[in-house]
N, C-alpha and C positions, 0 to 999 in steps of 0.2 A: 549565526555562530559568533562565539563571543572574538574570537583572533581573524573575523573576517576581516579588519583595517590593515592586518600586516600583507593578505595577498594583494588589497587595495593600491599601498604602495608599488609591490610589484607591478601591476595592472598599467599605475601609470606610468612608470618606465619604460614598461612595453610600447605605451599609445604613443610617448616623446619617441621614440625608436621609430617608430612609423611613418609619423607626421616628418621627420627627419628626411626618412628616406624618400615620401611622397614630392618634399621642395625638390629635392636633388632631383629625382627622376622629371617632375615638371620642368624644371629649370634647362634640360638640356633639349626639350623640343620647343621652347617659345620658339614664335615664327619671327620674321625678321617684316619689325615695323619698316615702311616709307612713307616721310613726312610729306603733306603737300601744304604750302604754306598759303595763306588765308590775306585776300586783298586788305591791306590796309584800310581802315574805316565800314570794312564791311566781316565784322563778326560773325562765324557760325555757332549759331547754337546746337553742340553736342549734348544726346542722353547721356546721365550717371553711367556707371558702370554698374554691371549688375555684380552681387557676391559670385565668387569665383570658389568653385567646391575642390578642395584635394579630393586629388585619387583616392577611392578605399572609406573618402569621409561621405557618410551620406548626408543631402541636402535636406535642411532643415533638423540636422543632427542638436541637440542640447547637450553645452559642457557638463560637466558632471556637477553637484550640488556642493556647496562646500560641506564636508564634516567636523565633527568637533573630533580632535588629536586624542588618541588612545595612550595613556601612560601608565603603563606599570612598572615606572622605575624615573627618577629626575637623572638631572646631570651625575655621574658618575667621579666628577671632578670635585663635589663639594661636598666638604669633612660634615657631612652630615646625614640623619637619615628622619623622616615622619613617619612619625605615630598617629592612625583615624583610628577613631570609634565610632562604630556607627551609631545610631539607634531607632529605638521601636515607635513604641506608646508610651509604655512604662519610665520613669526616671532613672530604674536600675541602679547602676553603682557611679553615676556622673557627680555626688558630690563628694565620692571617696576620689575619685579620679582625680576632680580640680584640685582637692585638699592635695595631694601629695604634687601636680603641678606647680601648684605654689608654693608648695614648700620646698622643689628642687630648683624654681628660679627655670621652669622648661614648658615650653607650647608646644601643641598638638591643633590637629583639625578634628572637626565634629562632621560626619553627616548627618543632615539633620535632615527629619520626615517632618511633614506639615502635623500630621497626628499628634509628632511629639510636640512639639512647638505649642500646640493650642494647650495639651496637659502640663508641661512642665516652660511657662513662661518665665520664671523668676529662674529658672536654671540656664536656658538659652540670653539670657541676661549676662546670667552673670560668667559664662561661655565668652562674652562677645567685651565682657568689659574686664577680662583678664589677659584680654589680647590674645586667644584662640583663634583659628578660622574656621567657619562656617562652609560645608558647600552640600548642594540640593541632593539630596536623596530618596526625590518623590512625594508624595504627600501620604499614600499608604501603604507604599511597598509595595507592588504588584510586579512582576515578571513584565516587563515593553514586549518580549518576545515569546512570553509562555515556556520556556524551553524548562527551567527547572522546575515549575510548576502545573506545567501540561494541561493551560488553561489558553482559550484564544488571545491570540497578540494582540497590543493594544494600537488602534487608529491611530494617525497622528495630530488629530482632534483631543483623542483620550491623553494623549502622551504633553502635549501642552499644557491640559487641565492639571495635572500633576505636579509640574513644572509651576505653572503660573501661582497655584494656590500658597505651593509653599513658597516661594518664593513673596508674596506679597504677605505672609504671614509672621515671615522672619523680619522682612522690614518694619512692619505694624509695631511688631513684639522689643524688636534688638536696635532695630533703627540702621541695621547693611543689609549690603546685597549679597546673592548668593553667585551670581557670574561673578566667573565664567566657569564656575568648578561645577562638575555634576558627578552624580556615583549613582549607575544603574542597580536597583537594588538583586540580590541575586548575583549579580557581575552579569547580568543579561544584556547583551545589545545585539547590533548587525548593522551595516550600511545604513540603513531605512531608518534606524534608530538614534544613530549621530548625524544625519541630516537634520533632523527634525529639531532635535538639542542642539545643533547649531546654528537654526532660524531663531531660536527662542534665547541665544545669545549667548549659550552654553561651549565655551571654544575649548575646554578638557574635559574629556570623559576619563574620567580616576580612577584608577584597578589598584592592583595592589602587586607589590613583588612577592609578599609572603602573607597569607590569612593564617593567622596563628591558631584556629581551628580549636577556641576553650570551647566550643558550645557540640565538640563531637565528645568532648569528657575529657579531654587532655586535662593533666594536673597539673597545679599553676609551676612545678620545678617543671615540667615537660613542655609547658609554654617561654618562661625564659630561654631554656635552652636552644629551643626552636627560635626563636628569634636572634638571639646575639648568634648562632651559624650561621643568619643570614643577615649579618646585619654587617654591611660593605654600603662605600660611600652612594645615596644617591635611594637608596632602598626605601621603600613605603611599607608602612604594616599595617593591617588590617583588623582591629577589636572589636568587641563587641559589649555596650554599658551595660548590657543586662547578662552577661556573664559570670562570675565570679573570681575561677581560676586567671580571667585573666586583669582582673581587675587588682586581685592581691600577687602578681607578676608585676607588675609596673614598678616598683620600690627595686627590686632587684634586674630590671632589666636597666631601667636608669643610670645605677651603677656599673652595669656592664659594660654600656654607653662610653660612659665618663671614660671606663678603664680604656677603651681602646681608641678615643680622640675622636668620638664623633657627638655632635652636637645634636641637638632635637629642634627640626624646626616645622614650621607649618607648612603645606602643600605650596602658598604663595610665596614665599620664601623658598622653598626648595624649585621652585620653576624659574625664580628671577625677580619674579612680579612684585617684590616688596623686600625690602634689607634683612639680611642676614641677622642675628644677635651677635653678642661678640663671640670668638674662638672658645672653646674650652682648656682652659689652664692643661698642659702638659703634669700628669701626676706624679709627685716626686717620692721615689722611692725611699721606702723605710727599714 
């Protein structure tokens, strides 16, 4: 299930609550040692102590694995929000995208598939040296969990394979890495699925707080719209470069941006992980 990390949290709150209560309740039947003290020059050799199992914890229990952190929303503190665009195979609308990028002076993140990467090198280029960020979006798009696709989940053998390929493809191509950013394609995941992305060195799994939804037929004024209602500090959006509607949306959401003091920055920059651009000039009225 895709929101199975938020009962996760709960989950270990619950296990710190127990483990809590497990010391206290041990602690008040320790027995009462008495020392016998040991002749001078003549040492006893005492065995280790064996592990000592909590109440309720069963012996030879495994800590949980670590996950990679589910985010559908950054810090809520910072005058900003990211703009992703995923994409396919196809090149779609990514050199209408960066052209109007660079002509407002504003970055975004790309997910990027291995598929596309191998078709469109000279674009994942030039992605990467206009100072965008990159993060892993599988190598051909397949459901990790089947759910929107109602196809068998994939192994954590298959789930690697996807991860590594593109990954080493981007580097080949662009010359960076894709960690620790990942985006299940679909928004498909579960437990089993950010373990696995977090061995492979993937420490966020990236959702989105609003998918602007051009590719259900929204019109590109129904797309703006939908996004500047949701666009509070900290917000992630979700595109798509082979869209259109939302591809000729960006010029007017940009400026919606601007009008309301929030800045455009890349998912690493909206986490911390790399510096901010400067503020955006407060707009003076006319």
């Amino acid at each position: 299930m895709k929101r199975l990390s938020l009962w996760a949290g709960v989950g270990a709150l619950a296990l710190a609550a127990l483990i809590c209560a497990a010391y206290s309740g041990a602690s008040s039947q320790q027995p009462t040692l008495t020392l016998t003290p040991t002749p001078a020059g003549s040492p006893t050799a005492r065995p280790l102590p064996t592990s000592q199992v909590l109440p309720g914890i069963p012996m030879g229990a495994q800590p949980p694995k670590p996950e990679a952190e589910v985010v559908y929303i950054g810090p809520v503190d910072v005058p900003a929000v990211a703009l992703t665009f995923d994409t396919g195979v196809q090149a779609g609308h990514v050199p209408e995208i960066l052209d109007v990028l660079k002509e407002h002076g504003k970055l975004a993140t790309f997910g990027i598939t291995g598929e596309w990467a191998v078709t469109n090198p000279a674009l994942l280029k030039r992605i990467v040296e206009e100072g965008h960020a990159v993060i892993n979006h599988s190598w051909g798009h397949p459901s990790f969990t089947g759910e929107d696709t109602g196809t068998q989940r994939l192994t954590a053998d298959e789930i690697r394979d996807e991860l590594k390929r593109t990954e080493e493809k981007v580097q080949e191509i662009a010359g960076v890495s894709t960690k620790p950013y990942f985006r299940p394609p679909y928004g498909d995941f579960d437990r089993f699925v950010n373990q696995v992305v977090r061995e492979e060195g993937y420490e966020y799994n990236v959702l989105w707080t609003l998918d602007a939804q051009g590719w259900l037929g929204r019109s590109t004024n129904s797309v703006v719209a939908v996004t500047l209602a949701y666009a509070v500090k900290g917000a992630i959006f979700l595109y798509h470069v082979d869209n259109s509607q939302e591809y000729k949306a960006l010029e007017k959401i940009i400026e919606g941006l601007n009008e309301r003091g929030l800045g455009m920055v890349t998912i690493p920059q909206l986490l911390g992980k790399e510096p901010p651009p400067p503020p955006i000039p407060t707009p003076t009225p006319t």
